[in-house]
Every structure is written in C-alpha cells, then in structure tokens.
MIFIDREN-696740 format. One record per residue (C-alpha): residue in three letters; x, y, z. Coordinates in steps of 0.25 Angstrom, whole numbers, padded with zeros to 4 digits, always signed. Example, Ala and Ser with C-alpha at 12.3 -4.5 7.8 and 13.67 -1.06 7.14 Angstrom:
Ala+0049-0018+0031Ser+0055-0004+0029
This chain:
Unk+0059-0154+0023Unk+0055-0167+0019Unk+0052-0171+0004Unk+0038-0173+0006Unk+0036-0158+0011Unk+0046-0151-0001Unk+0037-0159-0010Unk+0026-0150-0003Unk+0034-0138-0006Unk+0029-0127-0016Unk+0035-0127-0030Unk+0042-0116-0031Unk+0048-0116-0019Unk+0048-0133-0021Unk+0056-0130-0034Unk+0066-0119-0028Unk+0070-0127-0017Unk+0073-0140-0024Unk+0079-0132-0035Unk+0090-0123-0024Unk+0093-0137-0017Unk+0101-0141-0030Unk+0110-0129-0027Unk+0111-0128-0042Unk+0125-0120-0047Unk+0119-0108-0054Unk+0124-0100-0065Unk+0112-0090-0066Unk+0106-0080-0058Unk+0106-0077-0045Unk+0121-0072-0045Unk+0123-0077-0030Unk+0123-0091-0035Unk+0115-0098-0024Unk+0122-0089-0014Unk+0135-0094-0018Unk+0139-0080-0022Unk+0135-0075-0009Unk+0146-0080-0002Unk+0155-0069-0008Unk+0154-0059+0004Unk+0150-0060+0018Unk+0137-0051+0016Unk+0133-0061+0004Unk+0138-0074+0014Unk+0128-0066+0025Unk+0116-0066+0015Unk+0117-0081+0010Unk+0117-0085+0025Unk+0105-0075+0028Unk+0098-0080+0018Unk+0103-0094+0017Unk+0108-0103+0005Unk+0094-0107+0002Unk+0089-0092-0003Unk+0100-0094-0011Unk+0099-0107-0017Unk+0084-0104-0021Unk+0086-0090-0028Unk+0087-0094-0041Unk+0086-0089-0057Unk+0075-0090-0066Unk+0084-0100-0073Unk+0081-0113-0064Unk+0070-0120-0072Unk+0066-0130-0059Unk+0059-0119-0051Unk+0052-0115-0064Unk+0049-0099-0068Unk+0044-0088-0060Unk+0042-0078-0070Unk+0034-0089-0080Unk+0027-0095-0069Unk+0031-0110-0072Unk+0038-0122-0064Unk+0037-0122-0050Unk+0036-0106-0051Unk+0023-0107-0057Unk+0018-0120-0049Unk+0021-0112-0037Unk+0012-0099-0044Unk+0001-0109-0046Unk-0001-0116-0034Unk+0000-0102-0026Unk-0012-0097-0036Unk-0020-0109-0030Unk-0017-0105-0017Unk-0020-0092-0017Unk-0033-0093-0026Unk-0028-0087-0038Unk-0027-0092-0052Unk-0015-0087-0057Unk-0003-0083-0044Unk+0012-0077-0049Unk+0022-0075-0038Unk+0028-0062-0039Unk+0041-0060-0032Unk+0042-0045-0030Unk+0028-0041-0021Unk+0013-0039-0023Unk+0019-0024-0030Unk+0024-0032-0041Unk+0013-0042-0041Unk+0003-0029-0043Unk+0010-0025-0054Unk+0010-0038-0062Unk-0006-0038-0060Unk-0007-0025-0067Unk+0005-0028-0078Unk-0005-0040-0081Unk-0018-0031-0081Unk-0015-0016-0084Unk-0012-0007-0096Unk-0011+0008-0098Unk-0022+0016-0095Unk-0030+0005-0089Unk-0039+0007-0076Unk-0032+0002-0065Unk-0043+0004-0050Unk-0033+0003-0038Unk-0034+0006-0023Unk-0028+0018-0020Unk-0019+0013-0008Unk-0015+0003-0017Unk+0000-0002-0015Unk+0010+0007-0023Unk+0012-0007-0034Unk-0002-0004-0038Unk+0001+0011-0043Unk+0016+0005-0047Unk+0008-0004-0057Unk-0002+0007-0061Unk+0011+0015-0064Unk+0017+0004-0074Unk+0004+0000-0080Unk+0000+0013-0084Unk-0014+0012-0078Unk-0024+0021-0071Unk-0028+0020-0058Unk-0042+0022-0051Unk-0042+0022-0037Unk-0049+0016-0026Unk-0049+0025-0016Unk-0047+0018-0001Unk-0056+0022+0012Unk-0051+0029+0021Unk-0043+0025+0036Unk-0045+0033+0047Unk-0032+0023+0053Unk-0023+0027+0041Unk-0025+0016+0037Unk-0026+0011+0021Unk-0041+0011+0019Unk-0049+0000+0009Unk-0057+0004-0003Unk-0072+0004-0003Unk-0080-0005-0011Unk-0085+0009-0016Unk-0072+0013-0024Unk-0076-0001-0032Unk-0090+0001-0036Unk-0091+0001-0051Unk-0095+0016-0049Unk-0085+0019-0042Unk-0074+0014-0052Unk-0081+0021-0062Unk-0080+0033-0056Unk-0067+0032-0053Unk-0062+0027-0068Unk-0073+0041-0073Unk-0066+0050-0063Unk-0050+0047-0068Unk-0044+0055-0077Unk-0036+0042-0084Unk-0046+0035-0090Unk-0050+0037-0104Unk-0061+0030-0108Unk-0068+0030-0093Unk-0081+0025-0098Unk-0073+0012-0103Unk-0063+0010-0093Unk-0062+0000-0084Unk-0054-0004-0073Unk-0042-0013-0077Unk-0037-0018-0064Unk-0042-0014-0049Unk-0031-0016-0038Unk-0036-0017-0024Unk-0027-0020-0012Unk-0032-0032-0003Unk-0031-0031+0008Unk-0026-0015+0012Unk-0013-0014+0020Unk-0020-0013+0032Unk-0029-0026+0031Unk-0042-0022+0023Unk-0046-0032+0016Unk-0057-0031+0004Unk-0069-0041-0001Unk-0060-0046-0013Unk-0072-0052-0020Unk-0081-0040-0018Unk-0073-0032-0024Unk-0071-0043-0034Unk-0085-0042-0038Unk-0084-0027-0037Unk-0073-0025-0048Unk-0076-0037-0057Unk-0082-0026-0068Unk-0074-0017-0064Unk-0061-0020-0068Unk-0052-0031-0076Unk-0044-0037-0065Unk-0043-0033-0050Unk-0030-0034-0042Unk-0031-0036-0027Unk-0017-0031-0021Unk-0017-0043-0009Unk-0002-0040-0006Unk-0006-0041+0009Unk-0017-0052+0007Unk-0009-0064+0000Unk-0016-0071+0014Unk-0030-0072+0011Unk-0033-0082+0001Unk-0029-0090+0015Unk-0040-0088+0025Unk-0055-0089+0025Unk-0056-0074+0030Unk-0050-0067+0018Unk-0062-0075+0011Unk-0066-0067-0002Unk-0057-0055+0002Unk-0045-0057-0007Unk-0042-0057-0022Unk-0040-0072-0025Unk-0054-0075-0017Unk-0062-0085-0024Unk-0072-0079-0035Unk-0085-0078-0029Unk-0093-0081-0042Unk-0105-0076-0043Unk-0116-0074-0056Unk-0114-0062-0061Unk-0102-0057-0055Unk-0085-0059-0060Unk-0073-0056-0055Unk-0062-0049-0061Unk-0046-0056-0062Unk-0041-0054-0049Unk-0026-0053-0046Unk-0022-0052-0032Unk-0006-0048-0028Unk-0002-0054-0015Unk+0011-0051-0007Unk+0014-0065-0001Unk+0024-0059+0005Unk+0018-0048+0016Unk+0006-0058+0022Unk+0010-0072+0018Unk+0023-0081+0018Unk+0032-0076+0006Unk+0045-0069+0005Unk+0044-0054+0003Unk+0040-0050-0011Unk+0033-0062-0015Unk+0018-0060-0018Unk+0009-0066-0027Unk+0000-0062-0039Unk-0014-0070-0040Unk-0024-0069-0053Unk-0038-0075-0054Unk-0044-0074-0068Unk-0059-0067-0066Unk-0073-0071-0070Unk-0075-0061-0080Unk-0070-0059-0095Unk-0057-0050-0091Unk-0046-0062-0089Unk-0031-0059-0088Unk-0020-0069-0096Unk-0010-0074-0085Unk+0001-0073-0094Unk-0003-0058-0094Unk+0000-0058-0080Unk+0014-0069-0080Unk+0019-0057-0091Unk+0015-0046-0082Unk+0022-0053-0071Unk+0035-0055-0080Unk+0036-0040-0080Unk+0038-0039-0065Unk+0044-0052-0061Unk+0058-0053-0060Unk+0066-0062-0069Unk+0073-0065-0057Unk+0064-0070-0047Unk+0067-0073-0033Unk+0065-0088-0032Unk+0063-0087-0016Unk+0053-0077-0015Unk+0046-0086-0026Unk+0045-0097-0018Unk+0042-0090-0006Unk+0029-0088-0014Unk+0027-0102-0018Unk+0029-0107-0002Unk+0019-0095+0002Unk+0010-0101-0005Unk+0011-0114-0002Unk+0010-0112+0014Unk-0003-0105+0011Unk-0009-0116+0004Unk-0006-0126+0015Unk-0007-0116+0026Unk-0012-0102+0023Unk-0025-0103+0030Unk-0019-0107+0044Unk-0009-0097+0041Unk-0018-0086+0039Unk-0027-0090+0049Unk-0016-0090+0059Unk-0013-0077+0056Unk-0025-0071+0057Unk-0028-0077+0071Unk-0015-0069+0075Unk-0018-0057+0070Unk-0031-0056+0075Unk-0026-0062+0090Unk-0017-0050+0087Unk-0026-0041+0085Unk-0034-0046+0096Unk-0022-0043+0106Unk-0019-0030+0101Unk-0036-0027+0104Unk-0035-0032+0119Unk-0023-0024+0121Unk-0029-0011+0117Unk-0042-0014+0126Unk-0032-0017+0136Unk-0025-0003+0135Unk-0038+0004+0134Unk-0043+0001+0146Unk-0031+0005+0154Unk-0032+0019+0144Unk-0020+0018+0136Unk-0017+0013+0120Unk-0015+0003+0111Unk-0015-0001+0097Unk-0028-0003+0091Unk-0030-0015+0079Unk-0038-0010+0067Unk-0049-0019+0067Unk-0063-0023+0068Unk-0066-0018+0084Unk-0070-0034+0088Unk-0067-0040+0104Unk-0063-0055+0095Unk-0059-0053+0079Unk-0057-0067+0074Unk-0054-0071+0059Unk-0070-0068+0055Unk-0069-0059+0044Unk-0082-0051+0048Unk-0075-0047+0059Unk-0064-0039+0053Unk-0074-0034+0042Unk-0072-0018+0043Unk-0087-0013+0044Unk-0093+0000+0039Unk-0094+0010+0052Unk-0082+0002+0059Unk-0074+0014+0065Unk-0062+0004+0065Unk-0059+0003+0052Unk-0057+0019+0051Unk-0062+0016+0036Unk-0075+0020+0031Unk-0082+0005+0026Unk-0091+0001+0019Unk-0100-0011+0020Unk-0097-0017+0004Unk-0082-0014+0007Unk-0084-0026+0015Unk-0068-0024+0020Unk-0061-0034+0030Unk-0048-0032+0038Unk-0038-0042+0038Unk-0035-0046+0053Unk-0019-0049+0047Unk-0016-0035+0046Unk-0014-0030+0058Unk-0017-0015+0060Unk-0016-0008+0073Unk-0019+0007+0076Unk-0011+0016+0085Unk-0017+0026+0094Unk-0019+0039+0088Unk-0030+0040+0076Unk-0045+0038+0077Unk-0057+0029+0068Unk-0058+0042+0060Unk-0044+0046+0059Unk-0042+0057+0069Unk-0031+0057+0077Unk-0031+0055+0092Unk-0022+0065+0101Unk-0014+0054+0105Unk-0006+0045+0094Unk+0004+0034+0092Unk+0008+0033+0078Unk+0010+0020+0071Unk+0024+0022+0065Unk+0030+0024+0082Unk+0024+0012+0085Unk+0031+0006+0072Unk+0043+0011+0075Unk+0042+0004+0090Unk+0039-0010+0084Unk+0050-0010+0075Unk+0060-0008+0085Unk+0054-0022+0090Unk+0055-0028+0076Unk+0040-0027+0074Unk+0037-0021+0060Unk+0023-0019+0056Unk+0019-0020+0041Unk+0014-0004+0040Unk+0009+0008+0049Unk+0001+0020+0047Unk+0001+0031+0056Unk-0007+0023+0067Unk-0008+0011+0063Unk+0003-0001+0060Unk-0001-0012+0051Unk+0003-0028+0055Unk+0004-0040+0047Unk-0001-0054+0051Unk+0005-0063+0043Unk+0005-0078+0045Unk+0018-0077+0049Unk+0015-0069+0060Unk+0016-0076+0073Unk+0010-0075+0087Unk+0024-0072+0093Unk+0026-0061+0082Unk+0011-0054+0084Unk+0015-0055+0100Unk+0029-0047+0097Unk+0020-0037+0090Unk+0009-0036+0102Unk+0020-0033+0111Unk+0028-0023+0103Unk+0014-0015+0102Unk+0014-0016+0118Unk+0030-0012+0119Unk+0024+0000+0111Unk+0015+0005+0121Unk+0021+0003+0131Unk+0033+0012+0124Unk+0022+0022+0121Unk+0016+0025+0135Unk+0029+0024+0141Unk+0034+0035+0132Unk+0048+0028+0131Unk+0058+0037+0124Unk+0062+0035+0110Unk+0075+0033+0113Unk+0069+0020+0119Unk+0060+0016+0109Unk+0065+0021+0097Unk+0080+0023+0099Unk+0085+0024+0086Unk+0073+0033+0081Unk+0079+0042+0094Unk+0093+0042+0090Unk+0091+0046+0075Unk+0083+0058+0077Unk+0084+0064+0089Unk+0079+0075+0088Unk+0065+0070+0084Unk+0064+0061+0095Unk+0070+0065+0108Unk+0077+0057+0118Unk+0066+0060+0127Unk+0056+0058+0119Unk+0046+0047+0119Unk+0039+0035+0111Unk+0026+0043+0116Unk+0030+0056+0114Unk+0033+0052+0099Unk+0020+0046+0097Unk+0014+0059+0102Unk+0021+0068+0093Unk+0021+0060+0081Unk+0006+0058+0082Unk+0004+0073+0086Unk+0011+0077+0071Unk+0003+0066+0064Unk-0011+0070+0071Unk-0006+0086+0067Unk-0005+0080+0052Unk-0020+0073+0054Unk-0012+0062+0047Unk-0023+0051+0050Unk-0033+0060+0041Unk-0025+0061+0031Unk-0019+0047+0031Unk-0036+0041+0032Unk-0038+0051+0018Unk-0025+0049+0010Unk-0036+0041-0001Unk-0047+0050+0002Unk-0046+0059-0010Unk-0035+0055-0021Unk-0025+0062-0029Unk-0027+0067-0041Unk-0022+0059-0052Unk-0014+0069-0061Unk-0008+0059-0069Unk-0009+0043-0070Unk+0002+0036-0063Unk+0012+0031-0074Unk+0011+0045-0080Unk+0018+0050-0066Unk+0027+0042-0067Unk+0032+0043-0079Unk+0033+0059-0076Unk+0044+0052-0066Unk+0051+0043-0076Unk+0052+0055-0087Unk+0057+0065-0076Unk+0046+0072-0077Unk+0044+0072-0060Unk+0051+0081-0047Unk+0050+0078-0033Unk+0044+0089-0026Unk+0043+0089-0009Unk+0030+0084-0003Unk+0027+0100+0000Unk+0027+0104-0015Unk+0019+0090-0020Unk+0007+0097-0019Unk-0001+0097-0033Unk+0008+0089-0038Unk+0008+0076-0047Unk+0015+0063-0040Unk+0024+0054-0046Unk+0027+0044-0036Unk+0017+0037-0030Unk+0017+0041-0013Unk+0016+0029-0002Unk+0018+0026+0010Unk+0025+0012+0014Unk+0021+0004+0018Unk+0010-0001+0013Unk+0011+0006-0001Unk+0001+0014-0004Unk+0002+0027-0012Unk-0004+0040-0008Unk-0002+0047-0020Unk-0001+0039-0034Unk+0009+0043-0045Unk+0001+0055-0054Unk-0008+0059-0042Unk-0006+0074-0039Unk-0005+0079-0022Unk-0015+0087-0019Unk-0012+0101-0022Unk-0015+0105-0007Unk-0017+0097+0004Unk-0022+0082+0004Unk-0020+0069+0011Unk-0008+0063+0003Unk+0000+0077+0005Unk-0003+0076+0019Unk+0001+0064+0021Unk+0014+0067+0016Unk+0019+0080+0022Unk+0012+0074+0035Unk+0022+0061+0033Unk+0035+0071+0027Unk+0032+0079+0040Unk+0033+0067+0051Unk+0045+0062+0043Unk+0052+0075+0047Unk+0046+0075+0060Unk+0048+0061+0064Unk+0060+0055+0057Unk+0060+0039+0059Unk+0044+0037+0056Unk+0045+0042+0043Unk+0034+0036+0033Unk+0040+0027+0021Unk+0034+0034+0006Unk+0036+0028-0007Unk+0036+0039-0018Unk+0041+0052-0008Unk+0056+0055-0008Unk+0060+0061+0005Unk+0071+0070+0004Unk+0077+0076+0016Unk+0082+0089+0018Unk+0083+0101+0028Unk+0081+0091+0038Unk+0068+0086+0033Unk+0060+0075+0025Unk+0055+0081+0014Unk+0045+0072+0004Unk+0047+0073-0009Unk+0036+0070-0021Unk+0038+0066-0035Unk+0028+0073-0042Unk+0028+0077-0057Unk+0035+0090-0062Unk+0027+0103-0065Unk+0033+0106-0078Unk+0025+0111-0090Unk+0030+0101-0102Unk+0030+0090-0095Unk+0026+0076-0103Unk+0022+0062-0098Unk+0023+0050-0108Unk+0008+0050-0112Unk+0010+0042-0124Unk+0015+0029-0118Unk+0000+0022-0122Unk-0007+0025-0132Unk-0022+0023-0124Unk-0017+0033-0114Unk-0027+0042-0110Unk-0024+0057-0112Unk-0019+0063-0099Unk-0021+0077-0091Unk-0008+0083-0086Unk-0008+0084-0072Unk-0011+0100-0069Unk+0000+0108-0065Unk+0011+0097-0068Unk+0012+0101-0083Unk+0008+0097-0097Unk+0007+0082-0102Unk+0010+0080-0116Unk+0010+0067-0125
C-alpha cells in the first residue's frame, strides 16, 4: 500500500497496524507471544499458518499505550468511536466486541433500576429478557400481529397509543403506584427478522411522552443510515423538529456483523440525546459498558469495526445500492420462474412480497397495505410498515394467505437440508419458509449458485430420487426412518402430512395471540433457579406450571414463554407447539428444531422435552427483600407460599 493511502486508513486500525509492524518483544498478555508460542506443536504451527503471523502481530494487551483504550474510549480507540458516531448519525458510538446481545444489555445497565417499567415487543431477541432479568425490571408487552406464513409478525401502532400503554401498565400486576408510573425504556426490534421494517420516526413521535429513553434493536439494520430508501425508518434518522413535538434519547444496537463488513461479534452501540428534559450522562453509559466489556479486548475484531466504518463513509451508498439492485433482480428471477412453472401446471417457490410485474428500489412499492392478502398480516394504514427488499423471504408450497394448509406440501427444513449438501446455508427457516441475506457482499455469481440450487431442488422433488441419492448420510444413520426405497418426494409428503394432522401453521400464525400468564416477574424465577428452588419436569407434565427458563427457537431468538410465565393449564399454542416439535423429533430424526431453555433427554428410544419449572412445595421462599421499593408480590397459585 502506498503511504498516501495508509495515511487514509482508519485510526484504530491506522494505529494497530503500525504498532504490529514493530514486532515489539512482549512480556505481557497474550501468552502466545505474537505467535511465537505457537510454534510448539504442529496443531499450533497449523493455526499460525491458518491464521497468519499478522492475526498474531495485532492481538495485543491493553497495556500498549500507542493504540490508545478501548475500555476508556481514548487515543485512536476512541477517534475511531467518534468518527463511526459521525458516520452513522449518532452523537455518541461505542464499539462493542461481544454482539448486539451485549450491546442491549449496556443500554439497560445505563437506564434501568429495579422495579422500573421496561415496554418491550414480545418477540423480542432472548438478550432483551436477559437484561430484564439482571436489571430487575418489569416487563409490558407489545404484542406482535399475527402471520398466516409462520412468520414473525410486526406490532401495531395500536399497541403504542398512549391508551393502549396505559392499559397495559393498569392491567400488570407489578406496578405499584400505576397511576404514576411511567415507562422507563421502550425496546423495539427494527427491522423484524423476516425484513418488516417500522416508521422510526412515527413511533418516535408516538412514544416521546411515553417513556424516558427508547431502544431500537437494529441488530439486522446496521445498513440503513446508507440509502435514501431506509429515509426516516431507522433509529439514528434525523430529528424531524416540529413545534410542539420532542423526541425521546434514542439508542440503537447494531450487529455490524450479520449485514455489514465486520468480523463476527463486532456491533456497535449508537446514542442521541432527545429534545425533551429527560437527558442521559454518557459517563452513565462508558460505566455501564465497563460492566460488560472485557478487560481483554480483542484488538482485531476492534478494528474490524473501525475499517467497517470507514468503507461505509466512502462507499456505503454504492454498496447498499448495489445490493439492493441484486436482491430485487433476484427476486425478480425467482417471480418469472414460478410463472414459468405455473403455466406448465407444476410448483415453485414463491417470494414474499408486494404482488408487482417490476419492483424497483421505490419504497412505495414494497409498502405492506391494509387488505394486501400477501403479507398474511392483518395491517393497518398508520402502521405505515415497509419490507426490506435485503431480506430475502421465499415460501414453499403447502400453506395458504390465511394459514391453512394445502393437501400437498414441501416443508422448508427438506429443502434446507438439500441446499446444505450444496454448501448453500440460508440465515433461518420456518416451517415453509427460509429466510436469505442480501448483504453487500453478496455477489451475482453467489445469488446465481442459489437460483440454481433451488432449480436442483425441484428437479429432485418431481423426480422422487431416493434419499439414499440425495440425502445419503441422513439414509445411512437411521435407516429405519427413511427407507432405501424411499424418496425425496415421498418424505415431503409424509412430513407435511404429520405437520398438516398437528394444524401446526395455526398454531405457529397464534403463538402471541393470547400471552401467558405472568406468575411471577422474571428475575424472581430465576432466582427460584439459583437457590434450588426449581425441577425439570417432561413437556407432558408442564401443564399449570411456572417456567424458569425462558423457551426459543434458534435461530432467530425469540422466546415463546418468558421466565415466570406459567403454560397454560390445558391446551394452548406454546404447549402445542412444543409436543408438536418433541413429536417430529421422534418421528423425523436429522430435522429436529434447535431450542434454547428445553433439555432433551433420551430415553426408551425417544426424545423426551424436559422443562424447568418451579417446585410445588408448600414453604417455598424467594428472596423478596433484595430492594427495599419492591413491590409486595402474589405467590404464584398452586406453586406454594412466598415468604419475606
């Protein structure tokens, strides 16, 4: 590189780099010694040599002054901070080395005490409740619309009315003075895992009086400040000032990791100071940080953040741009195929998005209307909802607009399974639909591989090759769930036939549709589970009963069941949903779904789900007195006396 262009280089990364040419003999931490101490065995020789001597070089200690201090935000650290604040709209930027989960979690350490109001969406990423857990608060949730495509459903601009927050603050059991009380953070996530992206400055507007500081969870929307199309629909927008009207702080938590250019981990944590009274002190939020930040950063993944930064100050609208154009070409492909198909009578997958011949980057177009039968979501005109043409959602056959189910199904997790064994991994699935990210570094070759994977697929399908083709392993590792003879057709068939007998589309489309009740506040469950005051019981015996953990599945993260929220003590979505998924475990070994929070046991030859729930015992005692403003508390029926 030529001088004139590493004078142009970020500071951080400026500073690293000049700092691990000197090749400096360390006597402090990290114990490998710039690698030296690698050379000591052939698996360590192997890594240096994967990794190269430069990884080395650059992973260094707190103790060098030159590169200045993470942790204090000073020197060429904090430079590279600043300068990232200017790019991405926000006053006040940290970079935070271990993901948006920890990032969320710094905003509420820096906001939150015991007992405070804390408004959340309900499918909210598991970090949220983490930090709700730790912080003592109590949550009030926004409950999401439903999806007829499984799919995770947005939040009304009716759950954000000042009636409606009301309501819900009157109706919890956990606020003492409700009359009072007012809402100390608000969480929303921006945009939803499946590309639903919200009128940032609407809602804005709408909470301003209604809470202290709002938090939009932009983990997959670190892009947006970038292109005219995301205008006004992310958190570090521009303030539209009007007479009259305020906005409240606004953080935003961005994983520059999953959409932009940064290594894995990195994200970023912006602030902007509102127009009203209510004003955070940023040294509030440097100590919050310190209580989550490693004394030992990684100084790669540091500056991967500080060069992410800088490519999308010189080039992040060409990037985006770029990317949109290949998503929505994709798209477009993908749309031409399936009328292609359609006319000769057979199938194809179908993109979720606005029915249009031509959808080009007008964000009108890819507005989800009220009466639209393709969203498969109940809108409304001031919800004012967008998808994001990036995230790439296609249906497979099987479920229709209002969530039925059609006598003929492929379900999501076969085609998976098919694209893997062609190195093709898609972010997430649902039952019939898989999820794709269209990243700027996403390329025209690489969307191509994808098309014609897709096509391999059918052409599998309507063949009916044997799984010992397709699936050759799967084949030979349980036999007798999938015969010899038996075919990628013929198993499409028969797991959509158990899937359409559990009317598991119904039940996915109501999961949020009425919520659990909330026997006891969050932290209180848990810490039934650190004084041993907890049992696992099977899935078939959770009934009634008060759950520890919270439940997910993963990806994307997002609980069905928070900590303290009892099942149902008959029936229900969530308990559906479970036995329903413990059941195609058993049934259909190798598509098994991933949950956080469930221990599966195995035994008699079977899968069995066991949940953590809190003991039925008569004297049981939860530490009730750790804060004086506590509010008095209600043992949960049935599971025993709570005592002081």
């Amino acid at each position: 590189m030529k001088l004139e262009e590493e004078e142009k280089l970020p500071p951080f990364y400026k500073a690293l780099k000049k700092y691990a040419r000197k090749k400096a003999a360390l006597w402090s931490t990290p114990g490998h010694a710039s690698g030296r101490g690698m050379q000591a065995t052939a698996a360590g020789r192997d890594f240096y040599d994967f990794y190269g001597r430069n990884l080395f070089l650059s992973d260094l200690s707190s103790s060098v002054a030159e590169t200045g201090s993470i942790l204090e935000h000073e020197g060429p650290a904090g430079e590279a901070e600043r300068q990232a604040a200017e790019v991405f709209g926000a006053q006040t930027t940290f970079f935070v080395l271990n993901g948006t989960s920890t990032a969320n979690k710094i905003v509420f350490f820096s906001t939150v005490a015991p007992n405070d109001v804390v408004l959340v969406d309900r499918n909210c990423h598991k970090s949220v409740m983490h930090a709700i857990i730790m912080n003592e608060a109590i949550p009030v949730y926004l409950r999401p619309k439903p999806s007829s495509y499984g799919l995770l459903g947005p939040i009304g601009m009716e759950e954000m009315t000042k009636e409606a927050v009301r309501a819900k603050i009157t109706a919890s059991k956990w606020v003492r003075n409700k009359k009072a009380a007012k809402v100390q953070l608000a969480v929303l996530t921006n945009s939803t895992y499946d590309g639903v992206i919200y009128n940032a400055d609407k809602i804005k507007a709408l909470l301003a009086d209604q809470t202290h500081f709002l938090l939009f969870d932009e983990a997959w929307f670190a892009y947006a400040a970038f292109h005219p199309f995301y205008d006004g629909r992310y958190a570090m927008s521009p303030f539209q000032k009007k007479r009259g009207v305020h906005m409240p702080a606004v953080f935003a938590t961005q994983s520059t990791h999953k959409m932009l250019l940064a290594f894995s981990q990195g994200s970023m944590l912006h602030f902007k100071q509102g127009t009203g009274k209510q004003e955070l002190d940023p040294q509030g939020l440097v100590e919050a940080n310190l209580m989550h930040a490693s004394t030992s950063p990684f100084y790669p993944l540091f500056a991967s953040l500080d060069v992410s930064a800088r490519i999308m100050k010189d080039r992040g609208y060409e990037l985006i741009n770029k990317a949109l154009d290949e998503a929505i070409r994709f798209r477009h492909v993908v749309r031409l195929a399936g009328e292609r198909y359609r006319k000769n009578g057979t199938w194809w997958f179908t993109p979720w998005q606005p029915p249009r011949k031509r959808l080009e980057k007008d964000p009108l177009q890819w507005k989800m209307q009220p009466d639209a039968k393709w969203t498969g979501t109940p809108v409304k005109p001031e919800d004012d909802l967008l998808l994001d043409p990036l995230k790439v959602t296609l249906l497979t056959p099987g479920v229709r607009e209002d969530a039925s189910m059609e006598e003929e199904g492929i379900p999501a997790a076969v085609v998976r399974k098919f694209l893997e064994s062609k190195n093709i991994v898609p972010e997430k699935i649902g039952f019939y639909n898989l999820l794709f990210l269209f990243a700027p570094g996403v390329s025209m070759d690489r969307s191509r591989e994808l098309l014609e994977a897709l096509h391999s697929f059918k052409t599998a399908y309507d063949e009916n090759m044997p799984l010992k083709e397709v699936f050759p392993a799967l084949q030979k590792a349980y036999p007798e769930f999938y015969p010899e003879q038996e075919g990628l057709k013929d198993l499409c068939r028969r797991l959509h036939t158990f899937l359409k007998g559990k009317q598991i589309m119904k039940t996915v489309s109501s999961l949020y549709s009425t919520l659990p009740e909330q026997a006891l506040l969050p932290h209180k469950a848990y810490y039934g589970l650190v004084e041993g005051k907890t049992e696992y019981v099977p899935l078939a015996e959770a009934a009634g009963r008060v759950s520890v953990f919270m439940i997910l599945p993963y990806p994307p993260g997002v609980p069905l069941i928070m900590p303290g929220e009892r099942f149902p003590q008959q029936g229900g979505e969530i308990l559906s949903f479970l036995q329903a998924s413990q059941e195609l475990d058993n049934l259909f070994p190798g598509f098994e779904t991933e949950f956080h929070g469930i221990k599966k046991v195995y035994a008699n030859g079977r899968t069995i789900y066991m949940i953590n729930c809190l003991k039925k015992i008569k004297d049981i005692s939860f530490r009730m007195d750790r804060h004086p403003s506590a509010p008095p508390e209600e043992p949960p029926e049935g599971e025993g006396k709570t005592a002081n």
